[in-house]
VEXBA-356701 format. One line per field, with one value per residue (C-alpha): chain; residue number from 0; x, y, z; residue in three letters. Coordinates in steps of 0.25 Angstrom, whole numbers. Layout:
<recs>
drenke <- c(A  ...)
tiba <- c(NUM  ...)
c1 <- c(X  ...)
c2 <- c(Y  ...)
c3 <- c(Z  ...)
nuba <- c(ALA  ...)
</recs>
This chain:
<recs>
drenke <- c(A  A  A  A  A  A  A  A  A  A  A  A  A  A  A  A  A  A  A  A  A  A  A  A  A  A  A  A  A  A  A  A  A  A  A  A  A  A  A  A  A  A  A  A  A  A  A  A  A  A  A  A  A  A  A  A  A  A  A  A  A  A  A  A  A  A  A  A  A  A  A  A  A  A  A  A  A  A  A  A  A  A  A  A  A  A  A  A  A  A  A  A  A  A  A  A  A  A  A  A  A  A  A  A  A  A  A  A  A  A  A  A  A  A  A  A  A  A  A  A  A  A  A  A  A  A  A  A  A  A  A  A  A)
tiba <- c(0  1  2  3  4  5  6  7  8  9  10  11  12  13  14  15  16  17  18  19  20  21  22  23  24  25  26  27  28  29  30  31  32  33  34  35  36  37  38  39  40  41  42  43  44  45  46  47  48  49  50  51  52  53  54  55  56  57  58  59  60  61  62  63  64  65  66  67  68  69  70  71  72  73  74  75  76  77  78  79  80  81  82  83  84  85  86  87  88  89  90  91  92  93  94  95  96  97  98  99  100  101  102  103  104  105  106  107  108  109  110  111  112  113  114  115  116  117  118  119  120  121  122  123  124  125  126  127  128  129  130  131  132)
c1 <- c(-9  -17  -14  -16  -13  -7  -4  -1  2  -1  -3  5  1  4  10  21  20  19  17  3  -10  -3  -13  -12  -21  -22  -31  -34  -35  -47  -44  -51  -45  -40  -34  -33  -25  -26  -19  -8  3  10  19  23  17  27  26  12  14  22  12  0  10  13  -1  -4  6  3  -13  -15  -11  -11  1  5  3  5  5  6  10  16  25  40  45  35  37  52  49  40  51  65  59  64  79  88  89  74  65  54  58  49  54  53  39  36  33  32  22  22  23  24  21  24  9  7  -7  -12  -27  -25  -17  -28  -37  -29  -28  -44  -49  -37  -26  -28  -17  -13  -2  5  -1  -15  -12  -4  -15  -25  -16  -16  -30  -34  -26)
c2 <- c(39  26  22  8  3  -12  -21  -36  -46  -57  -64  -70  -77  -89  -100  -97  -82  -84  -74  -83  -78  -64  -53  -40  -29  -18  -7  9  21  19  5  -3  -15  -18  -30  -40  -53  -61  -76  -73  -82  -84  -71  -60  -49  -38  -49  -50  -33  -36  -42  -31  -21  -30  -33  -18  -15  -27  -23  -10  -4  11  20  27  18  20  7  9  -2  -5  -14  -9  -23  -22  -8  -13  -25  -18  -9  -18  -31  -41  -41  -54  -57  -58  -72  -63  -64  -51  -42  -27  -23  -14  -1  7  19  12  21  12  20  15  17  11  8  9  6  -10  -10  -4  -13  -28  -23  -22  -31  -43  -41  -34  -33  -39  -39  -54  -57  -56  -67  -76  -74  -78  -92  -96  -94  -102  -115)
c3 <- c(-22  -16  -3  2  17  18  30  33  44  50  62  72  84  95  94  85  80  67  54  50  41  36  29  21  20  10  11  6  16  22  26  15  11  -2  0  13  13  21  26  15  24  36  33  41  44  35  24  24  23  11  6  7  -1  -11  -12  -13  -22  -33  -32  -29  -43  -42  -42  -33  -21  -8  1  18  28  41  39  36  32  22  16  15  9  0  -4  -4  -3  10  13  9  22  26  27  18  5  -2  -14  -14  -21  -35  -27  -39  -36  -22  -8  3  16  32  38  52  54  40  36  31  45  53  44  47  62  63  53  54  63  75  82  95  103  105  119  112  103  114  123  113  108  123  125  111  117)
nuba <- c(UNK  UNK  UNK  UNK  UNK  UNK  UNK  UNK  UNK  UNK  UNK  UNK  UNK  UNK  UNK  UNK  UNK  UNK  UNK  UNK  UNK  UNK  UNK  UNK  UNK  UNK  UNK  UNK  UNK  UNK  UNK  UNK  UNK  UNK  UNK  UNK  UNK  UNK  UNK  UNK  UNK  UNK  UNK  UNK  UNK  UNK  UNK  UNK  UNK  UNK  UNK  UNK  UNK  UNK  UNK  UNK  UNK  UNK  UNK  UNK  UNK  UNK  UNK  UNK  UNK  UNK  UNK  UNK  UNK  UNK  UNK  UNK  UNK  UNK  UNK  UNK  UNK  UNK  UNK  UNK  UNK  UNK  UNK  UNK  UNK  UNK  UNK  UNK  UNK  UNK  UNK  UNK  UNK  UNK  UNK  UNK  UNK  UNK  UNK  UNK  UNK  UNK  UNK  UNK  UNK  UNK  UNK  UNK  UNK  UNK  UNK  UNK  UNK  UNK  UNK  UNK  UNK  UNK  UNK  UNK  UNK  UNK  UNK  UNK  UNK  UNK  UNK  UNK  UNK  UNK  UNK  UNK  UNK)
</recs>
């Protein structure tokens, strides 16, 4: 069975804290990308998730496929698509010969942390507003 590792996000700084310049990666075992996307919206972070499975799943054509990530929200999504209730309207996806797998700190999320995103906690990114004005 193939294996490939996806994660998404986006950032989100001062003033206002908002979901901007979201990005996917997708990539094999040894952490070698397959697919990175970047600047796809001003989405959030579990939708920019979304995006990297569906990604996966419409063009990575073997079968079986087993697809990880970290995101939950997405998985779900994935598998039932967003509630009626929710301001993200995405359906379920074809998960035909598809195994999605919960894996925290997968290889495309090791790879966005050291290549994209490294992650910081928010005083880092208030500190670094104020210092810019």
């Amino acid at each position: 069975m193939k294996t490939v590792h996806v994660d998404g996000g986006a950032f989100v700084e001062p003033p206002k804290f908002k979901f901007h310049d979201a990005y996917f990666t997708v990539c094999d075992d040894e952490g070698k990308i397959i697919h990175f996307a970047e600047n796809i919206g001003d989405l959030y972070s579990g939708l920019a998730e979304y995006e990297a499975i569906k990604w996966a799943i419409e063009n990575i054509k073997e079968r079986p496929l087993r697809i990880t990530s970290d995101c939950k929200t997405a998985i779900a999504w994935a598998n039932k698509g967003s509630s009626k209730k929710s301001k993200f309207r995405v359906s379920p996806l074809n998960l035909g010969g598809i195994e999605l797998v919960y894996m925290s700190k997968n290889p495309a999320d090791i790879w966005n942390e050291k290549n994209h995103s490294p992650k910081h906690d928010k005083s880092y990114y208030v500190k670094r507003y104020y210092a810019s004005k």
